[in-house]
C-alpha atoms as one frame of an Amber mdcrd trajectory, in Angstrom:
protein
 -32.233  39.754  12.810 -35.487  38.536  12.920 -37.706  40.426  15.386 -40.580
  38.984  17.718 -44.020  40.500  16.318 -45.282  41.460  19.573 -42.802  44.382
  19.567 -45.234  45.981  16.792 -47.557  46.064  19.674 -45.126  48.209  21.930
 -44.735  52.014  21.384 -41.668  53.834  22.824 -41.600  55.046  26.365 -41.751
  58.747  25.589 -40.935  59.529  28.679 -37.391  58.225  28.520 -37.213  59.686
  25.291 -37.832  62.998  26.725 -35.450  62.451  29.368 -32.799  61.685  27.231
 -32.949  64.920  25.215 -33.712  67.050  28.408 -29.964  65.543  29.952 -28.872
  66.422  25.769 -29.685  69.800  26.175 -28.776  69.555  30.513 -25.152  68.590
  28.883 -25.297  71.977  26.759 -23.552  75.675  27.739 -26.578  76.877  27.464
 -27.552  75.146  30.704 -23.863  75.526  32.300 -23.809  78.130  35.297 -20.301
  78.607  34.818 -20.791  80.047  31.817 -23.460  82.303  32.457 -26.583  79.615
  31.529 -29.211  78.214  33.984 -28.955  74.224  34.785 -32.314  72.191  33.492
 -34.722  72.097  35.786 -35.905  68.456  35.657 -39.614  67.964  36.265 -40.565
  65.116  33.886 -39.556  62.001  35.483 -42.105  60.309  38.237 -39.175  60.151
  41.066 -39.223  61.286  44.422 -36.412  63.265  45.547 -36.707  61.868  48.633
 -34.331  58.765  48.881 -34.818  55.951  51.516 -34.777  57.217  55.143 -31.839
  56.611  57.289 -33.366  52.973  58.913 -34.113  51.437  55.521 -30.171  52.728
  54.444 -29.114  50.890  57.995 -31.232  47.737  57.580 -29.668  47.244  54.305
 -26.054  47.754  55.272 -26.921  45.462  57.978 -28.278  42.661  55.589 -25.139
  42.583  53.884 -22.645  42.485  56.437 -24.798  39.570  57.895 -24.576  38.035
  54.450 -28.365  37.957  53.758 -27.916  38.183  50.089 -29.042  34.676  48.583
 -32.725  33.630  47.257 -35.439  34.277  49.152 -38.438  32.317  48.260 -39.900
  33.294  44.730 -42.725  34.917  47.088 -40.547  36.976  49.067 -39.712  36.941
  52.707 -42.359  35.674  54.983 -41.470  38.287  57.552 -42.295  41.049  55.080
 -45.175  39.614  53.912 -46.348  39.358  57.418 -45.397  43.226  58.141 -47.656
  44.107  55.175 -50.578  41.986  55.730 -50.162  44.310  59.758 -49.697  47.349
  57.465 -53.242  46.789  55.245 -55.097  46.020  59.008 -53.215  49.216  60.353
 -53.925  52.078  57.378 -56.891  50.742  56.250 -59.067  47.591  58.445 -58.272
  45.405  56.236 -57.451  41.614  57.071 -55.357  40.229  54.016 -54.067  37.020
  54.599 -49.945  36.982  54.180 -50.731  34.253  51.742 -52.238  36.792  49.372
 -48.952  38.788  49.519 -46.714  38.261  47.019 -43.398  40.604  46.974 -42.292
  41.440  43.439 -38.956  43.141  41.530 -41.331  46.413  41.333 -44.760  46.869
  39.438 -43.762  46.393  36.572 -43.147  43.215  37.490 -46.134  42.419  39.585
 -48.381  43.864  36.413 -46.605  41.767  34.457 -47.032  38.560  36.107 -50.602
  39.339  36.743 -51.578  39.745  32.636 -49.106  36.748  31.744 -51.254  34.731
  34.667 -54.640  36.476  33.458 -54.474  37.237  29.257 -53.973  35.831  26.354
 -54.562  36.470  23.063 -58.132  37.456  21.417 -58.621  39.116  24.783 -59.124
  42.757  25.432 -58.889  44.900  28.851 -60.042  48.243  29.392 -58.409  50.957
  30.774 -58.881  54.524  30.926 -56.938  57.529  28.028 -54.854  59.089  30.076
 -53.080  56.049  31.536 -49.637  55.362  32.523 -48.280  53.707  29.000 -46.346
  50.752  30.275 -49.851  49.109  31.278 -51.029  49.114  28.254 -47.965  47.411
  26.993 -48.168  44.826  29.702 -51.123  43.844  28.151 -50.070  44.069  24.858
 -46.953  41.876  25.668 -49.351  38.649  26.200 -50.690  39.168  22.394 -54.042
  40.684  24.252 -55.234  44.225  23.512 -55.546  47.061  25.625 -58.226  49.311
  25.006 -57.847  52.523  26.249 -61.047  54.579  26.706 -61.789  58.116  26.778
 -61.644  59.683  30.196 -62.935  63.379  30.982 -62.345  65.961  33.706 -65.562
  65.395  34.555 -64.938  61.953  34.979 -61.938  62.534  37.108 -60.427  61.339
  34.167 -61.227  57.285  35.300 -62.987  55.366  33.866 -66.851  54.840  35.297
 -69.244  52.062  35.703 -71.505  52.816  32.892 -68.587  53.039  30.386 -67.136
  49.764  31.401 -70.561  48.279  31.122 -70.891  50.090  28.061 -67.817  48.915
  26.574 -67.696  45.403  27.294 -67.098  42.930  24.886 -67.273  38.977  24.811
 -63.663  39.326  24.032 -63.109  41.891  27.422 -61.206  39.721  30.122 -61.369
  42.971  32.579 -60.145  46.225  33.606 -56.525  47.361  34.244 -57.409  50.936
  36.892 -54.998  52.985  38.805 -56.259  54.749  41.859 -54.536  57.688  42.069
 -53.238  57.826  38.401 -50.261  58.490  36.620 -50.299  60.784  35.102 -53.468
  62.812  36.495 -52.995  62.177  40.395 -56.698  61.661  40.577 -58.191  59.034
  42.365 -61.864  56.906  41.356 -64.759  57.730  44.025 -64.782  54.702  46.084
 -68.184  54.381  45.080 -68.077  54.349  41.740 -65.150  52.214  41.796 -67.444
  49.681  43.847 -69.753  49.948  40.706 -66.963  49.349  38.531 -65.821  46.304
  40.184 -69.312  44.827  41.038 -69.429  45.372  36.821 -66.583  43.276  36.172
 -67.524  41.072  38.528 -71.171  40.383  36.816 -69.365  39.392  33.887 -67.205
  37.260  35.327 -64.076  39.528  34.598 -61.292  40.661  36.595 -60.339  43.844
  38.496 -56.566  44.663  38.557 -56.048  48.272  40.633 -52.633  49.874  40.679
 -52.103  51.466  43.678 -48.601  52.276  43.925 -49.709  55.926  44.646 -52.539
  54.924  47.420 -49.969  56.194  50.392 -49.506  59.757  48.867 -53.289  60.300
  48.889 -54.375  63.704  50.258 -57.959  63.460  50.486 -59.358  61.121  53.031
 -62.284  61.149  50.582 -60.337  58.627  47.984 -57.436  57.212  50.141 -59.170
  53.940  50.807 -57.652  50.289  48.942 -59.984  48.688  46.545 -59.046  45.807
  48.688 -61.877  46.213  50.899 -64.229  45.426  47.673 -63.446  41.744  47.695
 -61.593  39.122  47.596 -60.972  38.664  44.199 -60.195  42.068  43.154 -55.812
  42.019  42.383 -53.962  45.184  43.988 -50.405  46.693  42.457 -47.932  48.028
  44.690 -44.359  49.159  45.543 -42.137  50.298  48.220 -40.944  53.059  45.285
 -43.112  56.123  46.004 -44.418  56.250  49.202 -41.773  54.244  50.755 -38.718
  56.295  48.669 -37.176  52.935  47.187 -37.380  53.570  43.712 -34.449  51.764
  42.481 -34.540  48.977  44.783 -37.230  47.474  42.348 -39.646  46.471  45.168
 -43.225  45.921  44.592 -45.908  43.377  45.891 -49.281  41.972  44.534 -52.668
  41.341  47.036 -54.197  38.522  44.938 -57.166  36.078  45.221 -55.925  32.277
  46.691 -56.488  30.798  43.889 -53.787  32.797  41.740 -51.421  32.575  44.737
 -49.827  28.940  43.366 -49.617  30.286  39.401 -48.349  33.576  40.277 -45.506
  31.817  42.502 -44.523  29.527  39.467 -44.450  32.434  37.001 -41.961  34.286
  39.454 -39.586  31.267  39.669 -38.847  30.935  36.151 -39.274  34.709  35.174
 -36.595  35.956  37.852 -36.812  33.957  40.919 -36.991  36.110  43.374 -36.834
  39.919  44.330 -33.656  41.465  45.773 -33.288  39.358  48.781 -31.075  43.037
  50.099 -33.975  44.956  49.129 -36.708  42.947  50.942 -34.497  42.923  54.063
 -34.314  46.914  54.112 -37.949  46.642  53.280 -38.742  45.829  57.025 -37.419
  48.994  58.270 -39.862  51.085  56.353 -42.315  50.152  58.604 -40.761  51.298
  62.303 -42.221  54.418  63.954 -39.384  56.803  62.963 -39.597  55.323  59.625
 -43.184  56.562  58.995 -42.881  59.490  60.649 -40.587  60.588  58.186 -42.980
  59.020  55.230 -45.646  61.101  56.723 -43.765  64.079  57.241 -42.625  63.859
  52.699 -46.438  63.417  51.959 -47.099  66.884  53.752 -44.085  68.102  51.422
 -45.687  66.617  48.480 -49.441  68.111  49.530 -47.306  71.880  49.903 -45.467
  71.421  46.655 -49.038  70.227  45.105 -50.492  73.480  46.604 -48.309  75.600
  45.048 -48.134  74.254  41.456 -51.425  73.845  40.646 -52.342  77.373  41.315
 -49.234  78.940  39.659 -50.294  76.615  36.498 -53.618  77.687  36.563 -51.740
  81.646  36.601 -50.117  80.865  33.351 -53.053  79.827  31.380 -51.421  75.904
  31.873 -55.120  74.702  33.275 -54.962  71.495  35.725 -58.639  71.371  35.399
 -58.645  68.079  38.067 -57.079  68.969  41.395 -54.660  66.028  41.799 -55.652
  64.013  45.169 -52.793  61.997  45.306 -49.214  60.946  43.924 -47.481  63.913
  42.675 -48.408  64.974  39.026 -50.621  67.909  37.526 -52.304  67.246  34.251
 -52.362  70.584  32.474 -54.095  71.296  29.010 -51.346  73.446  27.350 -53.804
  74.470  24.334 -54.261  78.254  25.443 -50.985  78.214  24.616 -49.932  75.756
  21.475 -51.816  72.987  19.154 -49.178  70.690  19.982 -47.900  69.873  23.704
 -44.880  68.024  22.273 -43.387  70.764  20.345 -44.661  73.337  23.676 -42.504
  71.059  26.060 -39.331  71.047  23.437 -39.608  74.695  23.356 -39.800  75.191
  27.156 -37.151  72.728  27.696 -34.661  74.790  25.045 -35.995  78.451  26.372
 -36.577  78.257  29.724 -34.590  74.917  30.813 -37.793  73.354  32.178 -38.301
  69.659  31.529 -42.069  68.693  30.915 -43.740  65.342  29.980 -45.598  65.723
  26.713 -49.433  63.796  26.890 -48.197  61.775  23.854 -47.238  58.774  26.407
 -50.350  58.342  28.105 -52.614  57.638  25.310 -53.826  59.543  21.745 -57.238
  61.182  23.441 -55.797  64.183  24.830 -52.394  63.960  23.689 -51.708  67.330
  21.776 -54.159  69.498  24.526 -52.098  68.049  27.872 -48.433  67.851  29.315
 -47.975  66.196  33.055 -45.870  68.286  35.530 -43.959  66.305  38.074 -43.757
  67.947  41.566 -41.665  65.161  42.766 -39.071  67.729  43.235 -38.256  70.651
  46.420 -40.736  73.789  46.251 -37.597  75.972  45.797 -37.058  74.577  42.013
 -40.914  74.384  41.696 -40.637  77.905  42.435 -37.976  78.954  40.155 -39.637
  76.580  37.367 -42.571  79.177  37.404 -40.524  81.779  37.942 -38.821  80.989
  33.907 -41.997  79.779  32.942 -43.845  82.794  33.495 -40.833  84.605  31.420
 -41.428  82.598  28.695 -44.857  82.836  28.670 -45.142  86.086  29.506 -43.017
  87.163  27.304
């Protein structure tokens, strides 16, 4: 069969690769208790442990007894975009028109309809190495190129003003950012990321910001939305980290007016709505006891962040950027191997500890980093550098 050339453009999600041999080896004796082994201890995959909190499980139930499972509008419910528009003016001063709000089947699809809307081919966007993969291949998917850029420790690992500017090409359409990142969990200075935006904007490009991670930000210092920069800058977002919906596939865009109408027709044809059940549970993350018990998981997330990094730095695994949000360390495994995918192979055979090789999130630092996920409780953070350190130790 005859295969679509834009798939040469797509590298594999090494993440699920990983995944799939860390449940291979999971499925082993080695790893049975019963038998004397120790069960895989699963830090790879970006997924809170958290599920959704007992008022999103009722509102849901509720939905479907009551039958609310047909189309909603391509847009998503009114009501919910309403309660976020309340949300933006209640976490961060904002005033975003519900007309701006679009509700999505996840980011990925809310990236994706923004670079079908936004790219074509001969174009190029910028984006910082390390970045979370799959937006590169967003980009790639409309026949446009993604070009990732170098980004230091010094740099936060972002990209900056003065490399955008830099950088910029009369083929560059704009910059794809994430504020805090996957996989670093560090955020852009709001300053510079005003510099970065008032860049694009000079050249008449556009400024997409992923901030799926923006409510587990633990520095009031970087927690703001780039939202507040204008309105034509186009903001990411999901109800899967923060809000502990991961597999509902909820997400939303914040978009200029003008892209409002295009967007709208792309999501009719391309899957018509989101999950009508999904949007109506939605509401629910939003009542007092709801984000009370939102808040109370980002203070588990700031402990288990608090813990990690340290006990990294402790064996000679370096996380030379304190993450400031989400929950990932970026740690340069080179005091320690030439190669982080053959180091996480080895620690996920010897000590049953499932890491996330840098080879995902773009060639710059590949080999030197691995990202940690502390997505998980401090108990099997603890015992994960408990075997580490055994290992490593030796």
């Amino acid at each position: 069969m005859k295969l679509a050339g834009r798939l040469d453009h797509i590298e594999p999600f090494y993440v699920m690769e990983c995944a799939k041999a860390a449940a291979e080896v999971a499925r082993s004796p080695a790893c049975d208790p019963s038998l004397g082994g120790s069960p895989m201890i699963f830090l790879n995959i970006g997924e809170p442990d958290f599920t959704a909190p007992p008022r999103v499980q009722a509102a849901a139930e509720a939905a479907i007894r009551a039958g609310r499972s047909q189309y909603t509008e391509a847009a998503g419910l009114p009501a919910l975009r309403e309660r976020l528009s309340r949300w933006y003016a209640e976490q961060h001063g904002l005033a975003i028109d519900p007309g701006r709000i679009l509700i999505t089947a996840g980011a990925s699809a809310a990236l994706q309809l923004a670079c079908l809307a936004l790219f074509e081919p001969g174009d190029e966007v910028l984006m910082p190495d390390p970045s979370y993969p799959c937006n590169r291949h967003f980009v790639a998917a409309t026949g446009a190129r993604a070009r990732a850029l170098p980004a230091s420790a010094a740099a936060r690992f972002q990209l900056d003003a003065d490399g955008v500017a830099a950088h910029w090409t009369p083929a560059t359409r704009g910059v794809v950012l994430a504020s805090p990142s996957n996989p670093t969990g560090t955020s852009i200075a709001p300053d510079e990321l005003a510099r970065i935006v008032a860049t694009v904007r000079e050249r008449g490009g556009v400024s997409i910001v992923d901030e799926i991670y923006l409510g587990l930000s633990y520095d009031a210092a970087y927690g703001r939305s780039a939202l507040a920069l204008g309105d034509d800058v186009i903001s990411v977002n999901s109800f899967s980290k923060y809000f502990s919906m991961t597999g509902w596939r909820l997400g939303w865009l914040v978009v200029p007016p003008a892209l409002v109408a295009p967007l709208d027709k792309l999501a009719q044809n391309l899957y018509i709505c989101a999950s009508s059940i999904a949007q109506y549970a939605a509401l629910a993350c939003f009542e007092p006891e709801s984000i009370a018990e939102y808040e109370r998981r980002r203070e588990a997330f700031r402990a288990r962040r608090d813990f990690i990094v340290p006990a990294l730095d402790a064996l000679g695994l370096t996380v030379p950027v304190m993450p400031d949000g989400a929950f990932y360390a970026w740690a340069d495994c080179s005091a320690h191997s030439p190669s982080s995918w053959d180091f996480c192979d080895d620690l996920m055979r010897r000590a049953h500890v499932a890491l996330t090789p840098g080879r995902d999130f773009g060639p710059a630092a590949a080999e030197r980093y691995l990202r940690l996920s502390f997505a998980t409780s401090l108990p099997l953070l603890q015992e994960a550098v408990a075997r580490l350190r055994r290992v490593l130790k030796g």
